[in-house]
C-alpha positions as CSV (number, residue, x, y, z in Angstrom):
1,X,38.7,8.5,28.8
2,X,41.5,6.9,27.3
3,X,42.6,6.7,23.2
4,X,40.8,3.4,22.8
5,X,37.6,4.3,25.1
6,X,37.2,7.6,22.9
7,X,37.4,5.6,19.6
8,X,35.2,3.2,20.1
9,X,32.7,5.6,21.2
10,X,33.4,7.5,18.0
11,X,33.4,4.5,16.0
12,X,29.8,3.5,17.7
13,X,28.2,6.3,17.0
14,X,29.5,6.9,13.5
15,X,27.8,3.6,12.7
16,X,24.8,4.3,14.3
17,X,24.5,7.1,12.3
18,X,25.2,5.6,8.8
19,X,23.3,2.5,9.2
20,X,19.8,2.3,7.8
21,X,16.8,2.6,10.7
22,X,15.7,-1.1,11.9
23,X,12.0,0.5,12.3
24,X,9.2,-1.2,11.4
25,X,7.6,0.9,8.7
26,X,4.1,2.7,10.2
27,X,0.9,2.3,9.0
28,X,1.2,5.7,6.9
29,X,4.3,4.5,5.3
30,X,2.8,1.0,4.1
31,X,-0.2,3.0,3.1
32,X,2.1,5.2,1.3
33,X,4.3,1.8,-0.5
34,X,1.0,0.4,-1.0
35,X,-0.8,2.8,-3.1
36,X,2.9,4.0,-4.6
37,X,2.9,0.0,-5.9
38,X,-0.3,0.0,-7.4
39,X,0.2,3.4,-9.6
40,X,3.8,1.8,-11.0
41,X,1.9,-1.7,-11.4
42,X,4.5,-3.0,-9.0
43,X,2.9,-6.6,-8.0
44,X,5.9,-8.0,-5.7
45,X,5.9,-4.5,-3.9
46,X,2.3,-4.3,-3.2
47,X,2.1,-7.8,-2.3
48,X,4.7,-7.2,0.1
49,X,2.0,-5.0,1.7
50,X,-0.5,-7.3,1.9
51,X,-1.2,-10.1,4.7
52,X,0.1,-13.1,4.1
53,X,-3.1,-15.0,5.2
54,X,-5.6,-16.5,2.6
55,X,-8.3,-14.8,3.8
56,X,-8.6,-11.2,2.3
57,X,-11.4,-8.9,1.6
58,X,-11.1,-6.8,-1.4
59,X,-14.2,-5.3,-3.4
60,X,-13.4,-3.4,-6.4
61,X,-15.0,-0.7,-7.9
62,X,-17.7,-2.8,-9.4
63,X,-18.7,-4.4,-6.6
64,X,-17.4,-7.5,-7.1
65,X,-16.1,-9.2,-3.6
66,X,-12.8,-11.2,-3.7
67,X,-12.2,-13.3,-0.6
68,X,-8.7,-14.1,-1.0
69,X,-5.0,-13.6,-1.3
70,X,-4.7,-15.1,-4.3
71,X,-7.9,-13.7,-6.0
72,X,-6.3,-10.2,-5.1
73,X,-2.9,-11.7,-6.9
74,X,-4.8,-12.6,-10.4
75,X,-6.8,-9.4,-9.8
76,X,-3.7,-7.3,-9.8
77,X,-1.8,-9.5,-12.3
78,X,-4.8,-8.7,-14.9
79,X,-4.8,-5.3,-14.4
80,X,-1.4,-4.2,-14.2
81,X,-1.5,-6.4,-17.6
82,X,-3.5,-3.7,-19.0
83,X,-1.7,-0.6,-20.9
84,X,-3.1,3.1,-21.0
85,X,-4.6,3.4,-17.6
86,X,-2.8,6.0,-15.0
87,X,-4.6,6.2,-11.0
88,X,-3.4,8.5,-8.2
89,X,-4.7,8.8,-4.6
90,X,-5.4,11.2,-2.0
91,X,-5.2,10.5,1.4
92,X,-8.8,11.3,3.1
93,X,-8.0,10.3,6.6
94,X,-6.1,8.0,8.4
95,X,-6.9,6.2,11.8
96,X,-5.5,4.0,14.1
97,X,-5.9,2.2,17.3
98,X,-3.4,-0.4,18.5
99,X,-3.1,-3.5,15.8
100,X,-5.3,-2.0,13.7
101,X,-6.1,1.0,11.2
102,X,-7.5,2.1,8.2
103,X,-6.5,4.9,5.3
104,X,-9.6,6.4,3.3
105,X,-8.6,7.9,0.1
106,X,-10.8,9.4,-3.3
107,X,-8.7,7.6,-5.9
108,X,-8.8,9.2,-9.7
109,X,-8.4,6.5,-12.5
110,X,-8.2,7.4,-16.1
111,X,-8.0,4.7,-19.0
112,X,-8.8,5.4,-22.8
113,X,-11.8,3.2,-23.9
114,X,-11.9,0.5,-26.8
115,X,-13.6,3.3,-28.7
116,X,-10.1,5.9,-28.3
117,X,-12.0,8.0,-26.0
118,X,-10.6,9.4,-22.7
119,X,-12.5,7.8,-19.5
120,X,-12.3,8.9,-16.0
121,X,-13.7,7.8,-12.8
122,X,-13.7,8.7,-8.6
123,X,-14.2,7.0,-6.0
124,X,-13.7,6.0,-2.0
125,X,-11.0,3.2,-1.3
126,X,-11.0,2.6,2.0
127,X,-7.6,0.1,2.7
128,X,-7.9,-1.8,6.2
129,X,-4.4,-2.7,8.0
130,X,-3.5,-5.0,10.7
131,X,-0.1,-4.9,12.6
132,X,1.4,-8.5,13.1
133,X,4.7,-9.4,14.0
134,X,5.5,-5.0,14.0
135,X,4.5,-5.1,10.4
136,X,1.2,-3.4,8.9
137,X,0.0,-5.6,6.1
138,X,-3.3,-4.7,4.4
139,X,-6.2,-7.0,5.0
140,X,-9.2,-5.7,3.4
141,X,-9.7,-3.2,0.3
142,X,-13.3,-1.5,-0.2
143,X,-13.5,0.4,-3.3
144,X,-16.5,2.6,-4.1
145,X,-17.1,4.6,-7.4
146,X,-18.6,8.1,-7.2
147,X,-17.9,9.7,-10.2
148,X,-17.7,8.9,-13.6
């Protein structure tokens, strides 16, 4: 191998080694952005997560069906409005087959009420993904309270 030969294989895999992956995220890592947007109230993040369709499902944890985009949008712009409320997540299961998958998770949300006193609540969200274009973009959101 001459001078030349040996630097550019040097140089090649220098750079392969410095530059940042060109992997599609997987369907635990947008899970993982996802759920990560919604506890820093980061509405261009977790919109980045979400299908770029009109047609959305999402069912909060009153019950109340949403069955767009851009009723999720004002949804989250409301909310992350809101001061005093903290939520975190944990992961229940995760499954998927080809294009598709889902995340189950028992979220914990605590807010103070109007009165000053602390409020806390459980429940199942259960996020639903589908892979287009090697993306996973989140297409329907069931939550369920349990506890309160």
């Amino acid at each position: 191998m001459n001078a030349i030969s040996l630097l550019f294989a040097v140089g090649a895999s220098f750079l392969a080694l410095v530059q940042p992956s060109q992997q599609p995220a997987s369907l635990r890592q947008t899970y993982e952005r996802h759920i990560a947007a919604i506890a820093a109230r980061d509405l261009p993040t977790l919109m980045a997560t979400v299908t770029d369709k009109p047609q959305l499902h999402f069912i909060d944890s009153r019950g109340t069906l949403r069955r767009t985009r851009a009723d999720f949008h004002k949804y989250h712009v409301e909310w992350f409005a809101q001061k005093g409320w903290k939520i975190s997540f944990a992961r229940q299961s995760l499954h998927q087959r080809g294009d598709h998958g889902y995340v189950m998770s028992i979220y914990t949300y605590e807010d103070i009420t109007s009165e000053g006193q602390p409020y806390k609540a459980e429940g199942f969200v259960t996020l639903v993904f589908e892979r287009r274009d090697g993306q996973w973009r989140m297409v329907a959101d069931i939550c369920t309270t349990i506890r309160k």
